[in-house]
C-alpha positions in Angstrom: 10.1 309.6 -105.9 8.3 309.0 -102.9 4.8 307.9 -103.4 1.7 310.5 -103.1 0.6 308.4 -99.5 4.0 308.4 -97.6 4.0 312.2 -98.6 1.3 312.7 -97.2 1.7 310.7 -93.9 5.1 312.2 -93.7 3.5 315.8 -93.8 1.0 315.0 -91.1 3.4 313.6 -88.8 5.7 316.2 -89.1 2.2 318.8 -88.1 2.0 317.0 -85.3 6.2 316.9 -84.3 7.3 320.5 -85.3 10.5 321.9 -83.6 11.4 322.7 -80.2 15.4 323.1 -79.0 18.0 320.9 -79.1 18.8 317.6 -77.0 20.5 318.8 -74.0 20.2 322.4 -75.1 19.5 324.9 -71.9 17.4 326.7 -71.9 14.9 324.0 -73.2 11.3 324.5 -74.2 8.6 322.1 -75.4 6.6 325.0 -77.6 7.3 325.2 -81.5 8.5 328.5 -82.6 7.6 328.2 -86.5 10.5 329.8 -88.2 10.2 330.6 -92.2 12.9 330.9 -94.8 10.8 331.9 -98.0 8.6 329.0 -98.1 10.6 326.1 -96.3 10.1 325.6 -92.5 12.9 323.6 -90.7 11.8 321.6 -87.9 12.7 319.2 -85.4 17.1 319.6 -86.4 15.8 319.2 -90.4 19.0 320.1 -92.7 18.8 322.4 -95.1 21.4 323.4 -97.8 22.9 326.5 -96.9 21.5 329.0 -99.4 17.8 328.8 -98.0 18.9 330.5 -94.9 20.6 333.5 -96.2 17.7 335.6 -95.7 16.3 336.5 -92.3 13.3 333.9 -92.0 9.7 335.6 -90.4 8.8 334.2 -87.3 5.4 333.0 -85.7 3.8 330.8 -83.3 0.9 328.1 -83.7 -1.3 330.1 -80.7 -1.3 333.9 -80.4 1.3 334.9 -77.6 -0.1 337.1 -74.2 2.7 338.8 -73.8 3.5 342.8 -75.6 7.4 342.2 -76.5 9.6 339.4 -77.2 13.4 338.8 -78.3 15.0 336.1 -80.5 18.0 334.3 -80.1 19.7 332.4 -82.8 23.1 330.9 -81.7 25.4 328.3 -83.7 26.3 326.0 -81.4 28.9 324.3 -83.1 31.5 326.6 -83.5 35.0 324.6 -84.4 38.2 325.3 -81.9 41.5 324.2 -81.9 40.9 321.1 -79.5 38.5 319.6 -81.8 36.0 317.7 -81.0 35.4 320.8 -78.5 33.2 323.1 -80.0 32.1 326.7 -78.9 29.3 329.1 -80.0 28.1 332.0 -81.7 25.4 334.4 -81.4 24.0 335.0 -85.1 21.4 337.2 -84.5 19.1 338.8 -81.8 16.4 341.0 -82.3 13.9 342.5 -79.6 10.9 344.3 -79.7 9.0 342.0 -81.3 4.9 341.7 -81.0 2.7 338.7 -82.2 0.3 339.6 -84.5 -3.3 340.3 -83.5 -4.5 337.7 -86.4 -3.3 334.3 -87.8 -1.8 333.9 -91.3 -3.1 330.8 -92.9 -0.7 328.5 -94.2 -2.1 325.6 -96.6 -0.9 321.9 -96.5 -0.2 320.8 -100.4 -0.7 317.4 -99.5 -4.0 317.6 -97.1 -5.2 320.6 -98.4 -5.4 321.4 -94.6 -4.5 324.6 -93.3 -1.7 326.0 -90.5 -2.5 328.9 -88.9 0.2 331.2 -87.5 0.6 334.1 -85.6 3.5 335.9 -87.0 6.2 338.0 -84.9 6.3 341.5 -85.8 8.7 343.9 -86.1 6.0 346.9 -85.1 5.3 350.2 -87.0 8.6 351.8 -85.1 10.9 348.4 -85.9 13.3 348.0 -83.1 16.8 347.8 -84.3 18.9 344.2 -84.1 21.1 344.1 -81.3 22.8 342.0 -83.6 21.4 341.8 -87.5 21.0 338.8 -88.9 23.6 336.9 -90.6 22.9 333.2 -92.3 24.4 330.3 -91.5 28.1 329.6 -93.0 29.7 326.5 -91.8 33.3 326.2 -92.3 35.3 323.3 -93.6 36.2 321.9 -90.4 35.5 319.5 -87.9 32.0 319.8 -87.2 30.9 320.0 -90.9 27.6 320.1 -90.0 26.0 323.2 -87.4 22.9 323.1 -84.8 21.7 326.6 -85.0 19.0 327.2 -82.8 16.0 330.2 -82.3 15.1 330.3 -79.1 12.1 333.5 -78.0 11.8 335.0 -75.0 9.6 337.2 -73.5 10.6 340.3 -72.6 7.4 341.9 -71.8 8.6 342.7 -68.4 12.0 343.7 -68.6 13.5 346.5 -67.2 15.4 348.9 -69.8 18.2 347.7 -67.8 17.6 344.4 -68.5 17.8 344.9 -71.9 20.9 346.8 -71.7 22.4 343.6 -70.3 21.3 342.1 -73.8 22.8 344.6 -75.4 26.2 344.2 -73.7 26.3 341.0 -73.6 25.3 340.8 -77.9 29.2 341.9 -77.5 30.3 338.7 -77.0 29.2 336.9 -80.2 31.8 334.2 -79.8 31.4 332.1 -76.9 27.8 333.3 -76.1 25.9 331.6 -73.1 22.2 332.3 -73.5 21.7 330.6 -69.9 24.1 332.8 -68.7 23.2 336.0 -70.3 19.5 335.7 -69.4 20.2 335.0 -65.9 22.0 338.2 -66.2 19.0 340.2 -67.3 16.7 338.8 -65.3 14.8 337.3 -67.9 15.2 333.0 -66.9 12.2 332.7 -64.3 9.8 330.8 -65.9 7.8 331.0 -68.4 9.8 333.5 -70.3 11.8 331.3 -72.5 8.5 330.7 -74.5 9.4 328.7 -77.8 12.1 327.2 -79.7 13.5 325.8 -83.0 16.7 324.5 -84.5 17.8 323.6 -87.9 21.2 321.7 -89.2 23.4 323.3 -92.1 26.5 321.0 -93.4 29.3 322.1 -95.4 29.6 319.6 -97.8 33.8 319.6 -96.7 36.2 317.8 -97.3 37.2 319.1 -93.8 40.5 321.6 -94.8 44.1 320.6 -94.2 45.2 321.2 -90.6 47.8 323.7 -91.8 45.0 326.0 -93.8 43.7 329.2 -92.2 41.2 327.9 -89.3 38.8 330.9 -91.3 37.7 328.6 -94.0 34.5 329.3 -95.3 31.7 327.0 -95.6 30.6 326.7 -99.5 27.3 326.0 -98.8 25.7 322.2 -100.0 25.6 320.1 -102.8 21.9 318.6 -102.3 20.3 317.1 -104.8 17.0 317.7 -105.0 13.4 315.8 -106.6 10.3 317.5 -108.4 7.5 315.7 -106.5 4.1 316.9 -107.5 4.7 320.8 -107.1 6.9 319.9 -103.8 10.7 319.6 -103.5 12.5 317.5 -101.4 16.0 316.6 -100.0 17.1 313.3 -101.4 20.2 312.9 -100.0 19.6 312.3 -96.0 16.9 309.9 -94.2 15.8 313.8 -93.3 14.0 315.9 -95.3 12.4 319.5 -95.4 9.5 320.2 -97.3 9.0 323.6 -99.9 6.4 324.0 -102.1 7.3 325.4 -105.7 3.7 326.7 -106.7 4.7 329.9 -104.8 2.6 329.0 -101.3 4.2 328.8 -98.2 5.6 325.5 -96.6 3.7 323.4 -94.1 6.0 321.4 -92.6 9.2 319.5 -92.9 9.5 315.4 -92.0 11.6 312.3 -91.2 11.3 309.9 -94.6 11.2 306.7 -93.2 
């Protein structure tokens, strides 16, 4: 069990360190994009088993956005191939249209009893349809067990409907997709408009299949165990951990245990 004070410094840290993109990722960005699944919040490349991504998370930021219209990007870049270790990508969801909220939710800390305030991402009255829907992270058993998916917004405020048809076209692609590339293409990588980020880790527990089975495999999902820790529930089974509360409020943040 980890003791009521590291809890608690862990949850402050992790306030302070919430997610951005990936090392080396391009396009990179320094501002947090908070990204829900029902209560947990991955941040910083926290893993999470499987099944708490299966529904598409809300989105939000920390301080209310200027612009009227944003997109989201969520890309796995660790698709396997058949030169392993080279991996490829693919584009699991993108959704435009969307407008931050005029007022922040407040989110409360269960350790502090501090509270998060978060300007949410909205779909609008006249919801914008996905360019491509959401679909959850599925890793297979193969070499890389264990996925970076990462959110990346833009902001689309002053795109041209052309420029969005270049999103469109390009949401084709799915496999293989270059964000860089494709914003480039609609005009939309000057700067400033890659606005926030996020990224999250999901492992397939494996063993990695035999190199004769179908290179389909599905992931299974993980085999996490998990601890009751005063109304909050941890990962136990990586020096990385996120954070859910089980009393039915939203998460705060997730941390490093040290």
């Amino acid at each position: 069990m980890v003791p009521p004070t590291l809890l608690s410094a862990l949850l402050a840290t992790a306030t302070l360190s919430l997610a951005r993109t990936p090392p080396g990722f391009l396009p990179a960005t320094t501002a947090d994009l908070i990204v829900e699944y029902n209560g947990v919040i991955p941040l910083n490349g926290i893993e999470v088993p499987r099944n708490t991504t299966i529904p598409q998370p809300r989105l939000g930021t920390l301080t209310r956005l200027p612009g009227t219209s944003y997109a989201v990007f969520m890309i796995d870049l660790d698709i396997p191939t058949a030169t392993p270790p080279q991996t490829s990508t693919l584009l699991h969801w993108l959704q435009t249209g969307l407008r931050p909220a005029t007022t922040a939710t407040r989110i409360r800390s269960p350790a502090t009893g501090e509270e998060l305030s978060v300007f949410l991402l909205e779909n609008g009255t006249a919801p914008a349809a996905p360019l491509v829907p959401y679909f959850g992270p599925n890793p297979p058993a193969r070499v890389p067990l264990a996925h970076r998916y990462v959110h990346l917004l833009v902001d689309t405020s002053g795109a041209e409907a052309e420029d969005l048809e270049v999103l469109r076209e390009r949401a084709r692609t799915g496999r293989g997709f270059d964000v860089g590339r494709v914003l480039e293409e609609a005009d939309l990588d000057d700067a400033g408009e890659v606005v926030a980020g996020s990224w999250l880790v999901v492992r397939n527990p494996g063993p990695v299949a035999n190199a004769t089975a179908s290179g389909t495999a599905a992931g299974t999902g993980t085999a996490l165990r998990t601890a009751q820790i005063k109304g909050v529930e941890t990962s136990r089974r990586h020096s990385r951990s996120f954070i859910r509360l089980t009393d039915g409020n939203p998460l705060q943040c997730c941390c490093r245990q040290k």
